[in-house]
MIMITI-975745 format. One record per atom (N, C-alpha, C): x, y, z. Coordinates in steps of 0.1 Angstrom, whole numbers, padded with zeros to 4 digits, always signed. Example, Ala and Ser with C-alpha at 12.3 -4.5 7.8 and 13.67 -1.06 7.14 Angstrom:
BEGIN
+0132-0057+0078+0123-0045+0078+0132-0033+0078+0128-0022+0071+0137-0011+0071+0129+0000+0079
//
This chain:
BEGIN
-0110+0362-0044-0101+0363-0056-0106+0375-0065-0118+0381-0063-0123+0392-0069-0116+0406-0070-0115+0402-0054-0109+0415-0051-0097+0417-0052-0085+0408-0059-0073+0406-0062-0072+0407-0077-0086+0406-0086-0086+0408-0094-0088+0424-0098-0094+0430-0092-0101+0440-0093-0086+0452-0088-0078+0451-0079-0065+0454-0074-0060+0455-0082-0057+0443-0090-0045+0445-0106-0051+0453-0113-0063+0450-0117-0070+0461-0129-0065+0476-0122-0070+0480-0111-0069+0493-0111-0053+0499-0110-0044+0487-0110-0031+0487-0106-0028+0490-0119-0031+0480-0131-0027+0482-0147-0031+0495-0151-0043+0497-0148-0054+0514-0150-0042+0524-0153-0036+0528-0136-0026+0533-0134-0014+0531-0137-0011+0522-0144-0001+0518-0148+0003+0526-0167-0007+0525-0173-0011+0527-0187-0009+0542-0189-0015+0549-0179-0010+0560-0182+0005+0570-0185+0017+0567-0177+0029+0569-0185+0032+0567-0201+0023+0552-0206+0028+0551-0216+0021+0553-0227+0007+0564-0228-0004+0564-0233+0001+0581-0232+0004+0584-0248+0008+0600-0245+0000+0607-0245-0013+0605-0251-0023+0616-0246-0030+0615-0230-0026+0600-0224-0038+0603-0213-0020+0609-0206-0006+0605-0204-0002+0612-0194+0004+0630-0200+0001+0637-0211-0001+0647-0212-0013+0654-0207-0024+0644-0202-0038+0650-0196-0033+0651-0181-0030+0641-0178-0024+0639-0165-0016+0653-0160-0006+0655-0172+0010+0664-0161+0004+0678-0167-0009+0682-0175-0017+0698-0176-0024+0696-0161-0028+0685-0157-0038+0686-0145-0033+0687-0136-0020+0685-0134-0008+0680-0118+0005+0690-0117+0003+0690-0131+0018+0697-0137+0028+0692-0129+0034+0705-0116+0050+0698-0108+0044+0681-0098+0034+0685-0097+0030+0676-0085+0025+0659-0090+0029+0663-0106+0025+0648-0118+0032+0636-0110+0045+0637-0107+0053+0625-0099+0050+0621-0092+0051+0630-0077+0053+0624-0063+0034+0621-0061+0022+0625-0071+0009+0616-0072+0010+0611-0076+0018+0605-0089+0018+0593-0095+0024+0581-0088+0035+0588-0078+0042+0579-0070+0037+0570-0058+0026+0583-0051+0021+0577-0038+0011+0566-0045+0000+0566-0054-0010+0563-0060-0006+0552-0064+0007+0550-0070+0012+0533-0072+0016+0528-0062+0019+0533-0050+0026+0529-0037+0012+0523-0030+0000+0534-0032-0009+0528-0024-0021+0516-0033-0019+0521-0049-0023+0506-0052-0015+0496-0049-0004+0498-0048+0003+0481-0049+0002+0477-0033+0002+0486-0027-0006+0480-0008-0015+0469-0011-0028+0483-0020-0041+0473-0022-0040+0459-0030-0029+0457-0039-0031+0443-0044-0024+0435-0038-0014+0439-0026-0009+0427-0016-0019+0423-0005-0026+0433-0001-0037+0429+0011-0050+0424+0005-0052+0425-0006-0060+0413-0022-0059+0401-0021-0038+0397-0020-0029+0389-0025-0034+0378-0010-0029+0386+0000-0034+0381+0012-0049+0373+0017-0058+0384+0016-0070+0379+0014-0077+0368+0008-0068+0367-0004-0075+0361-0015-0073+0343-0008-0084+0331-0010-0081+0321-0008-0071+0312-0011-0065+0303-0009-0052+0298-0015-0060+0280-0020-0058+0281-0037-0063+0261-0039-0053+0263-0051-0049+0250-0048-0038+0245-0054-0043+0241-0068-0037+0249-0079-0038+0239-0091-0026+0233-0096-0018+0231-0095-0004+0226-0098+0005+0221-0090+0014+0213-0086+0022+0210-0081+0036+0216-0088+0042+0225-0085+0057+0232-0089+0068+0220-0089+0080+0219-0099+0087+0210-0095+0098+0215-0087+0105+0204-0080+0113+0205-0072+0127+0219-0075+0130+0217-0089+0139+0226-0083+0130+0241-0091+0119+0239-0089+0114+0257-0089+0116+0268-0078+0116+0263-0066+0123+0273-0055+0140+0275-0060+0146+0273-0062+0156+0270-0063+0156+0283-0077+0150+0279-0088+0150+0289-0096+0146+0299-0090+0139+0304-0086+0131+0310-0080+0142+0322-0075+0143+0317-0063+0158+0326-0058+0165+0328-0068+0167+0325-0083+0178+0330-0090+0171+0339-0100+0162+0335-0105+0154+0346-0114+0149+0357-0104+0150+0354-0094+0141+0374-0083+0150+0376-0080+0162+0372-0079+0178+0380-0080+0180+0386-0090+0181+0381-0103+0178+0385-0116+0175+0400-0113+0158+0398-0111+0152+0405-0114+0147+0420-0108+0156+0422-0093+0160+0427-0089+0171+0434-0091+0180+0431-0102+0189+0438-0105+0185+0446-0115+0176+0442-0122+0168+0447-0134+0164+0459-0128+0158+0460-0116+0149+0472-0108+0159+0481-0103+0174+0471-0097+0182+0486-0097+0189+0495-0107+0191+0486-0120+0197+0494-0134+0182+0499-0134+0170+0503-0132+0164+0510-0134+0167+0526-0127+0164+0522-0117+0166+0528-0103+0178+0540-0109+0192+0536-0115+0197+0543-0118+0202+0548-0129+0215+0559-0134+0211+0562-0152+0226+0556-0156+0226+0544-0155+0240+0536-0163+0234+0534-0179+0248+0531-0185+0247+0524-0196+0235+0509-0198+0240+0505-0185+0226+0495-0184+0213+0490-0189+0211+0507-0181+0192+0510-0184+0193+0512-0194+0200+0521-0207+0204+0519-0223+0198+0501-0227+0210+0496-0225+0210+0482-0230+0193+0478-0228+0191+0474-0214+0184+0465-0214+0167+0473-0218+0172+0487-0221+0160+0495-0226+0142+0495-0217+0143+0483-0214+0128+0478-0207+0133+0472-0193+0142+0477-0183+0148+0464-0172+0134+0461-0165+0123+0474-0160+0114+0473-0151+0103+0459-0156+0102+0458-0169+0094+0450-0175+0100+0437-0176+0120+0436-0179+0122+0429-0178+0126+0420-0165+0125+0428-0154+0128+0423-0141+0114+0420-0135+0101+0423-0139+0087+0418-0141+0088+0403-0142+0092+0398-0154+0088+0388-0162+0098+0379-0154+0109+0383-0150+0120+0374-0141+0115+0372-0128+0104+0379-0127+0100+0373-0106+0090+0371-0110+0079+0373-0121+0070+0366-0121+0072+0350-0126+0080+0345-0134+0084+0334-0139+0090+0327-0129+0097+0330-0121+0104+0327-0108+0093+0322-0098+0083+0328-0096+0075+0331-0089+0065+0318-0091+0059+0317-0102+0053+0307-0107+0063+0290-0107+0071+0291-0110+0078+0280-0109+0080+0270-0093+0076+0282-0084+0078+0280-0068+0064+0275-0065+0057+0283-0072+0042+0280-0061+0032+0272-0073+0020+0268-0066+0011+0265-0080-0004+0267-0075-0005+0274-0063-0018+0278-0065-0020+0290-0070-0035+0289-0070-0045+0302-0075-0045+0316-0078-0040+0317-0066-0038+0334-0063-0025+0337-0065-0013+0327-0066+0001+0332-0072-0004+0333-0083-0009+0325-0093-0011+0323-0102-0016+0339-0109-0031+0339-0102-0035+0353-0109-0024+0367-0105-0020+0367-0095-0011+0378-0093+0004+0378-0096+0008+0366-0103+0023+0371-0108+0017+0371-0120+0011+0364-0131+0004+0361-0143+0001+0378-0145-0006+0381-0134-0013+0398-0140-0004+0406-0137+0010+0406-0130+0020+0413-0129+0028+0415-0141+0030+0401-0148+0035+0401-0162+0029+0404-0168+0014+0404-0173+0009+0403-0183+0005+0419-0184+0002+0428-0172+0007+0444-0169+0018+0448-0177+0031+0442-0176+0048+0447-0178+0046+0443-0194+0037+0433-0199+0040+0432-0217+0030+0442-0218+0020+0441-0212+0009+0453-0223+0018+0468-0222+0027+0470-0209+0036+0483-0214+0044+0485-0221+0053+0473-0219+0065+0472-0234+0057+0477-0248+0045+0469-0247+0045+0466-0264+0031+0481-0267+0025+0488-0249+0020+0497-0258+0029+0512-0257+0043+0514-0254+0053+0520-0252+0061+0516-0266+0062+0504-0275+0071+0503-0285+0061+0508-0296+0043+0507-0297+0034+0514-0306+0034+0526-0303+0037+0533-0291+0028+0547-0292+0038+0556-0288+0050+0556-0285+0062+0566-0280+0076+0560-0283+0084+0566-0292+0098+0562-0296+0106+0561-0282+0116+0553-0284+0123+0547-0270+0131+0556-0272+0135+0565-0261+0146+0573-0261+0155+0569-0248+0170+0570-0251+0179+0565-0245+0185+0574-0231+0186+0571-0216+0184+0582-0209+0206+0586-0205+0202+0596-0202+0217+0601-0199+0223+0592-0191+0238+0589-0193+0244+0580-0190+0252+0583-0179+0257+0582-0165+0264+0587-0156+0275+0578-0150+0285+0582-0150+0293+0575-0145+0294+0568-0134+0303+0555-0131+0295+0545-0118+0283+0542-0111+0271+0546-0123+0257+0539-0118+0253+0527-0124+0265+0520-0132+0262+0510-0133+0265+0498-0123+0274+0502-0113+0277+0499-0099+0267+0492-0091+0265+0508-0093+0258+0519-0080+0243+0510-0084+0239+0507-0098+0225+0498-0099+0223+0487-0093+0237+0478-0095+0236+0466-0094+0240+0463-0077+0243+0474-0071+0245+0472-0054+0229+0474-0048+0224+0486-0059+0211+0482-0051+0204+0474-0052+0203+0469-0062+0195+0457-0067+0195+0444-0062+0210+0444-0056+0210+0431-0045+0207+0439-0030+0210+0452-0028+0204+0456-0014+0191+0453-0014+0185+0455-0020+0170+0457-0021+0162+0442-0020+0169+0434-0029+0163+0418-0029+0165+0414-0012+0177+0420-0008+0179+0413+0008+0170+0420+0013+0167+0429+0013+0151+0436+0019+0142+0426+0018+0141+0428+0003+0125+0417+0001+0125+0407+0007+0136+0402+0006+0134+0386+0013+0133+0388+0027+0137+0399+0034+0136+0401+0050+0121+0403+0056+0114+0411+0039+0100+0413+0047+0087+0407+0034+0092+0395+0034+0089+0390+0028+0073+0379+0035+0079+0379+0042+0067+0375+0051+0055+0386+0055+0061+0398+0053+0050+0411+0061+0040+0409+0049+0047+0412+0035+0039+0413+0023+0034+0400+0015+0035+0392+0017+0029+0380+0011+0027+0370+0022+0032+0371+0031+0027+0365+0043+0031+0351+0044+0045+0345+0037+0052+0333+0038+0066+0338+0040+0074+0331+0048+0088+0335+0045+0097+0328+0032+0106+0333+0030+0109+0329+0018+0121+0318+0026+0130+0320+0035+0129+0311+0040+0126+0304+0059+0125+0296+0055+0115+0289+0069+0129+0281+0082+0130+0293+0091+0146+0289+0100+0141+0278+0112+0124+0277+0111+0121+0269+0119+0123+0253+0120+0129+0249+0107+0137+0234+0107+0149+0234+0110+0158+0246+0118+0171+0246+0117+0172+0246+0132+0157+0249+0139+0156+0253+0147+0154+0238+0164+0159+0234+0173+0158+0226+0182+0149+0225+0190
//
């Protein structure tokens, strides 16, 4: 569990700096053009590290979920996937919902928790949220919200990916958390 601990932290670490204007002004003098596609691989390869953490980590049950938490479950990571595609693109959308990435956070972590009730969900959707509020809220103290250009039919264009993408997750959903989301082997003779 340590090491699942220690995965978020350095996940949040890197996380902090977009919304911390002097450390990502230190960051884009040091990287300058190359500030993105490092920032990009670096979250790509921490979030490996906190799934093979996730994996690792022991599984003990402290809660029993109620019945219809799966059920939610599928409806808030649908949610919150669509959140990640009005991200993804520059509709009116991402305007409105101003925060979707944070707020499509809190919709599959809450989702997430409602399904399962041991330990290691527990610490890793818990520290997944509790990452997405310390951004909101250190993004609403330390940098004015500015509204991004608005383009015609990406509000569409968000919300197709947003359900393309969840049909991903749930396809490889087993590679990365190592359960399927659903189980064909009772359907099966």
């Amino acid at each position: 569990m340590s090491m699942l601990v220690a995965a978020l932290a350095l996940f949040a670490l890197a996380h902090l700096v977009p919304v911390i204007p002097p450390a990502k002004s230190m960051a884009l003098s040091m990287l300058g053009r190359a500030y993105g596609p490092v920032y990009g691989v670096l979250s790509l390869l921490l979030l490996v590290l906190v799934f093979v953490a996730l994996r690792a980590a022991p599984t003990a049950y402290v809660y029993s979920p109620p019945a219809w938490g799966r059920h939610a479950n599928f409806l808030l990571t649908l949610l919150a996937f669509f959140c990640f595609g009005i991200f993804a693109f520059r509709g009116s959308l991402r305007n409105r919902l101003k925060y979707p990435v944070a707020i499509g956070v809190t919709l599959w972590a809450i989702g997430h928790l409602l399904a399962n009730g041991d330990a290691r969900s527990i610490v890793f959707f818990a520290g997944f949220w509790g990452i997405a509020i310390v951004q909101v809220l250190l993004s609403l103290r330390l940098r004015a919200w500015k509204p991004s250009e608005v383009r015609a039919g990406h509000d569409g264009l968000s919300l197709l990916f947003g359900a393309a993408f969840y049909g991903v997750a749930v396809q490889l959903h087993s590679v990365f958390a190592g359960v399927p989301v659903i189980d064909i082997s009772v359907f099966q003779s």
